[in-house]
C-alpha positions as CSV (number, residue, x, y, z in Angstrom):
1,X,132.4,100.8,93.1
2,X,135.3,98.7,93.2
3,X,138.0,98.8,90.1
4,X,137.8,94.8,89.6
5,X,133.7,95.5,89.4
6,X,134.4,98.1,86.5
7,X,136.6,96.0,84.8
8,X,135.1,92.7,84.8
9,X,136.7,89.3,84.3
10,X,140.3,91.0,83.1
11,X,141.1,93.2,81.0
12,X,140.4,97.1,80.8
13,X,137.2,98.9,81.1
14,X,134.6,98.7,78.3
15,X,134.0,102.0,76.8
16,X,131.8,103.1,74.2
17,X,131.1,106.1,71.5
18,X,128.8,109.5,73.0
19,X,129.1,111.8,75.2
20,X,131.3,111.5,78.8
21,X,128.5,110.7,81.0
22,X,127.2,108.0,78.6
23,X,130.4,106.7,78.2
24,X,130.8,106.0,82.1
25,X,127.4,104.4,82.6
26,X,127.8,102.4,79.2
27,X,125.0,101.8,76.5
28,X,121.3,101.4,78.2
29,X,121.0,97.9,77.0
30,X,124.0,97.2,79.2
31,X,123.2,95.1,82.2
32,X,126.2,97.0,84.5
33,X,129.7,98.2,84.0
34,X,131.5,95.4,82.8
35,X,129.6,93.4,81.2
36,X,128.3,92.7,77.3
37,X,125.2,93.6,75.9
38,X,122.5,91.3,75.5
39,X,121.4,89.3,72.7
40,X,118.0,90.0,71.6
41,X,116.4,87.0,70.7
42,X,112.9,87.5,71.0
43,X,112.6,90.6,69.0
44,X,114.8,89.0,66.6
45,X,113.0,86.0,65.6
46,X,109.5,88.2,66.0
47,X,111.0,90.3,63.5
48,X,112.7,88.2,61.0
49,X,108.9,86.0,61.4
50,X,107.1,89.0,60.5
51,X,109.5,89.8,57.7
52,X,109.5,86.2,55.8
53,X,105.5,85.9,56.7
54,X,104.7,89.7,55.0
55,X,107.0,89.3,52.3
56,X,105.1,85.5,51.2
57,X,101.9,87.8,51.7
58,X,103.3,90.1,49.7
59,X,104.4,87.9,46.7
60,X,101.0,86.8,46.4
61,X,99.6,90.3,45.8
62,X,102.7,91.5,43.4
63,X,102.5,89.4,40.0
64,X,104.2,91.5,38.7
65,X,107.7,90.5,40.9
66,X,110.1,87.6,40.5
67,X,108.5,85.0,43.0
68,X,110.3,84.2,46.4
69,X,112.5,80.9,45.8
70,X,115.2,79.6,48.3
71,X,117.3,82.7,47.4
72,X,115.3,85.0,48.3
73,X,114.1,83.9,51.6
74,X,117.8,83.4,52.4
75,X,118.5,87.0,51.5
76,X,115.5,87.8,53.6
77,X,116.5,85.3,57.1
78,X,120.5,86.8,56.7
79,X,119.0,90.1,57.1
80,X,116.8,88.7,60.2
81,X,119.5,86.7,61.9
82,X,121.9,90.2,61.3
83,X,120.0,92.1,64.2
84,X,121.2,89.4,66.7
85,X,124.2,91.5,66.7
86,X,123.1,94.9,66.6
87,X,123.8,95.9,69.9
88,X,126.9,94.4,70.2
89,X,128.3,95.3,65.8
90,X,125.6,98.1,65.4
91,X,127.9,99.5,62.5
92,X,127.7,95.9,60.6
93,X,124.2,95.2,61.1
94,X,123.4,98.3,59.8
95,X,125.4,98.4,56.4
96,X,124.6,94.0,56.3
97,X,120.9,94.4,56.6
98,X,121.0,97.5,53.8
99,X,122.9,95.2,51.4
100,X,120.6,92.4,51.7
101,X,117.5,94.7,50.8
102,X,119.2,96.1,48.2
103,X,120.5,92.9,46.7
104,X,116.4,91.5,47.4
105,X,114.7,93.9,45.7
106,X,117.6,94.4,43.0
107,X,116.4,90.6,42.4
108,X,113.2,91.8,41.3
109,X,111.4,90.4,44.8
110,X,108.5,91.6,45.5
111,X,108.0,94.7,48.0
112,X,107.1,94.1,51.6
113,X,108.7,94.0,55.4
114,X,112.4,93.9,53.8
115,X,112.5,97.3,54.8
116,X,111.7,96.4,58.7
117,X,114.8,94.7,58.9
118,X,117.3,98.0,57.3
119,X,115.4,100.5,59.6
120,X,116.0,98.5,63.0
121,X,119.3,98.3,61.7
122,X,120.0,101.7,61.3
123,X,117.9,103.0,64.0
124,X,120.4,100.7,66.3
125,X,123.4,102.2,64.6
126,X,121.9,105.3,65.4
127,X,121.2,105.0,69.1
128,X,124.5,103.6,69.6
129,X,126.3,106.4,68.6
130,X,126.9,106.0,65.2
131,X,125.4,108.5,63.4
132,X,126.9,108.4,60.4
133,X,127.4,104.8,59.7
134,X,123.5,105.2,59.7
135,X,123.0,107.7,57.2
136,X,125.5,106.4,54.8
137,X,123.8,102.4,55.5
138,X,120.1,104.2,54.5
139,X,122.0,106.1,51.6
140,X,123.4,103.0,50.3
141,X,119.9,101.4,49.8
142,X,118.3,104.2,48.6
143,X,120.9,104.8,45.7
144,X,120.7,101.5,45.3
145,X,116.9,101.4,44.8
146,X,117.1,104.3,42.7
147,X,120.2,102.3,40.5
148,X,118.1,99.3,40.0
149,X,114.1,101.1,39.5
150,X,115.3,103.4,36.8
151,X,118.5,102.1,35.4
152,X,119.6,98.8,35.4
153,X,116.1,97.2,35.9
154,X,116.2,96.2,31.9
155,X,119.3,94.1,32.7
156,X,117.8,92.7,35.9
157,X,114.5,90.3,36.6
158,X,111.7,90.2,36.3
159,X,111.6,90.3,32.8
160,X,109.7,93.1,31.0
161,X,109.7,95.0,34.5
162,X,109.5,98.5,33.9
163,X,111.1,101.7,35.8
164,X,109.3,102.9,38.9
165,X,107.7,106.3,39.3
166,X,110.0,109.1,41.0
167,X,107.0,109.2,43.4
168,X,107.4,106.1,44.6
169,X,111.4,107.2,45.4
170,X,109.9,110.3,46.8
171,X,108.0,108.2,49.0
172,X,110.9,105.7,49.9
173,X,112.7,108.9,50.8
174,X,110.7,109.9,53.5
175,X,110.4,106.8,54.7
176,X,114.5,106.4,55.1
177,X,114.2,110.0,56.5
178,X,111.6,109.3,59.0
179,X,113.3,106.0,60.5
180,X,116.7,108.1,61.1
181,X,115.0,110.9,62.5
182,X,113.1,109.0,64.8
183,X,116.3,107.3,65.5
184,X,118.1,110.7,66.4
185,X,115.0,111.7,68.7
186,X,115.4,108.5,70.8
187,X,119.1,108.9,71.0
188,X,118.6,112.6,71.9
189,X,115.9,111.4,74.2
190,X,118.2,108.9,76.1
191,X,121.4,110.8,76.3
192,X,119.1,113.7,78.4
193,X,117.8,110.8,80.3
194,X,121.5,109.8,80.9
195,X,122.5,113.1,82.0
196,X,120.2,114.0,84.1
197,X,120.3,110.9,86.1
198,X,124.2,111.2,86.5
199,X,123.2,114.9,87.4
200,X,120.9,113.5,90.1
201,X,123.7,111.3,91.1
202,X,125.7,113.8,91.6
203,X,123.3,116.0,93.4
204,X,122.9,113.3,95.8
205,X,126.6,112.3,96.2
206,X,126.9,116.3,97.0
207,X,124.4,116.0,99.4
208,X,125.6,113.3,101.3
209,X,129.3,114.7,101.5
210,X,127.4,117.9,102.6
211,X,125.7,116.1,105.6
212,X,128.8,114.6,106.3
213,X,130.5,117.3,106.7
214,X,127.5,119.0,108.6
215,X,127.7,115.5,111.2
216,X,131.2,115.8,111.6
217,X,131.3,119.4,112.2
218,X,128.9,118.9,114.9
219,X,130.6,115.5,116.6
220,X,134.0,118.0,116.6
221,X,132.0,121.3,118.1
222,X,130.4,118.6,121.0
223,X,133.7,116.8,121.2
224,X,136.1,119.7,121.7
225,X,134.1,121.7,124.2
226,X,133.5,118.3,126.5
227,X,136.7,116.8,126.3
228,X,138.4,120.7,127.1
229,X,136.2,120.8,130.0
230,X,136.7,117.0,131.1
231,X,140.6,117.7,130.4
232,X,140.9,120.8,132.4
233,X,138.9,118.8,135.2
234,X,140.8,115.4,135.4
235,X,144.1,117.7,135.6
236,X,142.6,119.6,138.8
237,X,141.2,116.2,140.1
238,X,144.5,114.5,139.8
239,X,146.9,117.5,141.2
240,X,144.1,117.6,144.4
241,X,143.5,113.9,144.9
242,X,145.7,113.7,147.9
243,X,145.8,117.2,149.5
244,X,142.0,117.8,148.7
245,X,140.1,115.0,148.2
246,X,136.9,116.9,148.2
247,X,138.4,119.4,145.2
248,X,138.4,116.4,143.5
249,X,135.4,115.0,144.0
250,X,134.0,118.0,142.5
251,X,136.7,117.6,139.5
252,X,135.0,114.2,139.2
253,X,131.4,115.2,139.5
254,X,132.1,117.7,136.8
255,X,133.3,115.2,134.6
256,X,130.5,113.1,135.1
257,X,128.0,115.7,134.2
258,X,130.5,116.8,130.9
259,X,130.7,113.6,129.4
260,X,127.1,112.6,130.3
261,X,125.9,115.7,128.2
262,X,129.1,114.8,125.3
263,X,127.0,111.5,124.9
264,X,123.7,112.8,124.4
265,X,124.5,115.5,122.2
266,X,126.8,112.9,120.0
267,X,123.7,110.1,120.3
268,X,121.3,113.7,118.9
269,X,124.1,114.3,116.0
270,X,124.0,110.3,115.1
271,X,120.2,110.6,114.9
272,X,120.4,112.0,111.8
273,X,121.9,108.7,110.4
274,X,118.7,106.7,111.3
275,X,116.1,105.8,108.8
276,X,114.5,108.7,107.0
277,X,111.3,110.2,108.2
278,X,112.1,108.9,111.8
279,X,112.3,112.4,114.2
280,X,115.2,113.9,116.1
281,X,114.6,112.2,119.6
282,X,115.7,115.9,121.0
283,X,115.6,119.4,119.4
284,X,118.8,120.8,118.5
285,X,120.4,123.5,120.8
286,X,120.2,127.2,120.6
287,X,120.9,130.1,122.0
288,X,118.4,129.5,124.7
289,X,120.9,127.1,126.4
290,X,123.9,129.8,126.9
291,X,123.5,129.3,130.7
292,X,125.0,125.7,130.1
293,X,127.9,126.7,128.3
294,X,128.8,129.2,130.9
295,X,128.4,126.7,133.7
296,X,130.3,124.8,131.7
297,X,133.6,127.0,130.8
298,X,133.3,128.0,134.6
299,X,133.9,124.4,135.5
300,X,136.5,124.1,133.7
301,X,138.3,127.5,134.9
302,X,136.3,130.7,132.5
303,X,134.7,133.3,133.8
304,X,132.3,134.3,131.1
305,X,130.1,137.1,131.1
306,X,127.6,137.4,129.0
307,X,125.4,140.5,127.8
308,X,122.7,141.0,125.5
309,X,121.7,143.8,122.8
310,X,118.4,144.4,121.2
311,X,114.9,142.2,121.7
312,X,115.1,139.2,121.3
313,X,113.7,137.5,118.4
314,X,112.5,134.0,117.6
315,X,115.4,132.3,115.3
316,X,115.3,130.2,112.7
317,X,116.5,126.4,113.9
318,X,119.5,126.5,111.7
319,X,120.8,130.3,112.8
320,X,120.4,129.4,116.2
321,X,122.3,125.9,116.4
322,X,124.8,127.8,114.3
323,X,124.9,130.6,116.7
324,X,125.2,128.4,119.6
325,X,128.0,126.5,118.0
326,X,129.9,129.4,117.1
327,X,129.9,130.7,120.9
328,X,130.8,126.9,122.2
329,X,133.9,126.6,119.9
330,X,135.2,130.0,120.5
331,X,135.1,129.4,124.4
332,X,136.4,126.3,123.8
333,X,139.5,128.1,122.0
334,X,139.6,130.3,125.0
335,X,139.6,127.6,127.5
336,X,142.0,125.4,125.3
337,X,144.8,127.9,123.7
338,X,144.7,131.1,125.8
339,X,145.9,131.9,129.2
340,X,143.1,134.2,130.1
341,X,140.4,133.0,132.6
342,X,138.5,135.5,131.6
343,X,135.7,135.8,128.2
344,X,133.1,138.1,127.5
345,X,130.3,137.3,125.1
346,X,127.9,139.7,123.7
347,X,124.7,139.1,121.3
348,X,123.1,141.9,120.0
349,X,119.9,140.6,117.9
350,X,118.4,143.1,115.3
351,X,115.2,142.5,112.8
352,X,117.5,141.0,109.7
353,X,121.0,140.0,111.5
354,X,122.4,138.3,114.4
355,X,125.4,139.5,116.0
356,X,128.1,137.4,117.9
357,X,131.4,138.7,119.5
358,X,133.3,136.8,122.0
359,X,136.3,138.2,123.4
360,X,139.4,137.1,125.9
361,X,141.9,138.8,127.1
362,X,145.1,136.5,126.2
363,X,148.0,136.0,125.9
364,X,148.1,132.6,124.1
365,X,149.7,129.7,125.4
366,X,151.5,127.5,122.7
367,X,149.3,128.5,119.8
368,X,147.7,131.7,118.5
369,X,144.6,131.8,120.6
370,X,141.6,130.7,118.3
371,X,143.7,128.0,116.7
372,X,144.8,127.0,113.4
373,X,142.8,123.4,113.4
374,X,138.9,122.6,112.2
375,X,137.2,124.8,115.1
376,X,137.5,127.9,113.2
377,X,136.7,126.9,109.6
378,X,134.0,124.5,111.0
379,X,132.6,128.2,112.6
380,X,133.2,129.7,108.9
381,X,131.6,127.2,107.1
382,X,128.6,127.3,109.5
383,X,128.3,131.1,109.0
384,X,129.0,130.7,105.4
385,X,126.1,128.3,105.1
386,X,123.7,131.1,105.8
387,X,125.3,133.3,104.1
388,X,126.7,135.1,107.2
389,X,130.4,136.3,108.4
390,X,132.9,135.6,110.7
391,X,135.7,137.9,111.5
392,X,138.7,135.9,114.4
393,X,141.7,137.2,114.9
394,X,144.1,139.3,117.8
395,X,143.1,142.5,119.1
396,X,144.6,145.5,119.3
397,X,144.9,145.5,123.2
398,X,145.6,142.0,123.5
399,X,143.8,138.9,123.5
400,X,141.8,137.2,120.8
401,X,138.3,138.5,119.2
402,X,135.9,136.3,117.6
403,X,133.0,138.8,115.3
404,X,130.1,136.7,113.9
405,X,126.9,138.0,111.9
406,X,124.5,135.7,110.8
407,X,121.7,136.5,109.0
408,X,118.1,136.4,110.2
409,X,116.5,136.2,106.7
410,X,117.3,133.2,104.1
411,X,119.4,134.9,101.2
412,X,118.6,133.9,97.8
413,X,121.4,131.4,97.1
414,X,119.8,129.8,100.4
415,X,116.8,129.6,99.8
């Protein structure tokens, strides 16, 4: 997301009360990052209907009460046309709509919907963020109420009224209570909806930098090992292009065949970045295809012999691409940084572990053999992923060792 989409039309980013993730997504009523909340008009005028209609209802019923007159239905369509604004002032709507009641029913109005009006007011304060703006708005009209039913009600119309029951407080009460609480469940409610869809967000940002680095460890493990061989190739091809042009041809062919097998592996890695559900057009590569690799290093110079310990044992897909990736990148170190034309592989398999070790017999060449690049942390990350090892370094005798055990069973942080 660009900066000038977060900002909007000038100015810096809007910002609002709660917790961090909230405050990064903005209020729910928000149509997107940078832009205002809003107005409600249809629940507004429903509301403020339903108020004036109730309360003439109500008047009726109550003879008792000072009849509605111009006064009181403007008290009663101020507090109405206040909610226009409570998503955008929830603070002000919520203490405006609380005075209005109070001042209504301190009138002597009848009772009714007046109190529809203070509890969407509040419960928008409340949702907003502003918890205690809330509470004190609700407190305000219930001290209020109680001020005016048992105190000054003999200074106050209706004339002859008389004080209300402490009942009828106990029930206003619980009424105020219930609105806020219900408030505080929705806003509760929403800010766990809020974090866990910026958890799943991040779970699926984390995923696709995960398989990003999983596509671009496999386009470097194909790469390196194809381009060595094709490199070691075109320099043989061009030192015997006049003195043996058949050497050459072979250089050639070799090439050929190297980068042939380059592009389908890299078209098999891009697969992956197809639609989802479609299939890999070809299984990924395992052990089983050794052979290859040791054609391959012995094209381009390598003698590799390889030996095997143990029965062998079906392998799970992702311990045997990593396997085979592991034993392609280190004889690709071999053929790249070391001046020995000479490797030994060995795979021993066991019933709960896999175990790798490719040797060469050195020296270096302009770099410690192995090398110091992405080969060897792509092979650790790749053992690491199945909660395996992988031991690289210089032997005693000389030479570079490469020790990998990969694990034949999923542990539990792999599961």
């Amino acid at each position: 997301m660009d900066e000038q989409r977060v900002r909007g039309r000038g100015g810096p980013p809007r910002t609002w009360g709660g917790p961090p993730y909230l405050r990064r997504q903005g209020p729910p009523w928000w149509g997107g990052p940078g832009r205002r909340p809003r107005w409600p008009w249809r629940s507004t005028v429903l509301i403020t209907a339903f108020v004036l209609a109730g309360s003439t209802f109500a008047a009726h019923a109550q003879t008792g009460r000072a009849q509605l007159d111009v006064f009181a239905r403007v008290l009663l369509l101020a507090g109405g046309v206040l909610l226009l604004w409570r998503q955008r002032y929830p603070v002000l709507v919520a203490f405006g709509t609380a005075a209005c009641a109070t001042v209504y029913l301190g009138a002597g109005y009848p009772y009714g919907p007046v109190f529809l009006t203070v509890a969407v007011g509040c419960y928008s304060a409340v949702v907003a963020g502003h918890r205690r703006a809330a509470w004190a708005a609700v407190g305000m009209f219930w001290v209020g109420h109680v001020l005016v039913s048992h105190w000054l009600y003999a200074y106050l119309p209706p004339s002859g009224d008389h004080a209300a029951s402490w009942g009828q407080e106990g029930v206003i009460a619980a009424w105020v209570v219930a609105i806020v609480a219900f408030a505080e469940l929705v806003k509760v409610r929403r800010e766990q909806w809020a974090k866990e869809h910026a958890e799943r967000e991040k779970a699926a940002e984390r995923r696709a930098d995960e398989e990003r680095l999983r596509i671009a460890r496999e386009l470097h493990d194909v790469l390196a090992h194809s381009i060595s061989v094709i490199n070691v190739q075109a320099g043989v091809g061009l030192a015997l292009l006049d003195s043996d042009p058949e050497q050459a041809r072979t250089a050639l062919t070799t090439i050929k065949a190297a980068s042939k097998e380059a592009l389908g592996e890299v078209r098999q890695v891009l697969d992956t970045l197809r639609t989802p559900g479609d299939a890999p057009r070809a299984p990924a590569p395992g052990l089983d295809r050794l052979p290859e690799l040791v054609e391959q290093a012995a094209s381009a110079g390598l003698t590799v012999d390889v030996t095997t310990e143990g029965g062998r044992v079906a392998l799970p897909p992702g311990a045997d691409l990593a396997a085979f990736r592991i034993v392609q990148e280190a004889l690709t170190n071999v053929v790249r940084h070391s001046e020995s034309r000479h490797a030994r592989v060995e795979v021993r398999y066991s019933p709960a572990v896999l175990s790798l070790r490719i040797d060469d017999d050195g020296p270096a060449t302009h770099e410690a053999a192995g090398g110091s690049g992405n080969g060897l942390a792509g092979m650790r990350e790749r053992a690491a992923a199945l909660g395996g090892t992988i031991e690289a370094g210089p032997r005693p005798d000389g030479g570079f060792r490469v020790l990998a055990e990969l694990p034949l069973t999923p542990t539990e942080e792999n599961r």
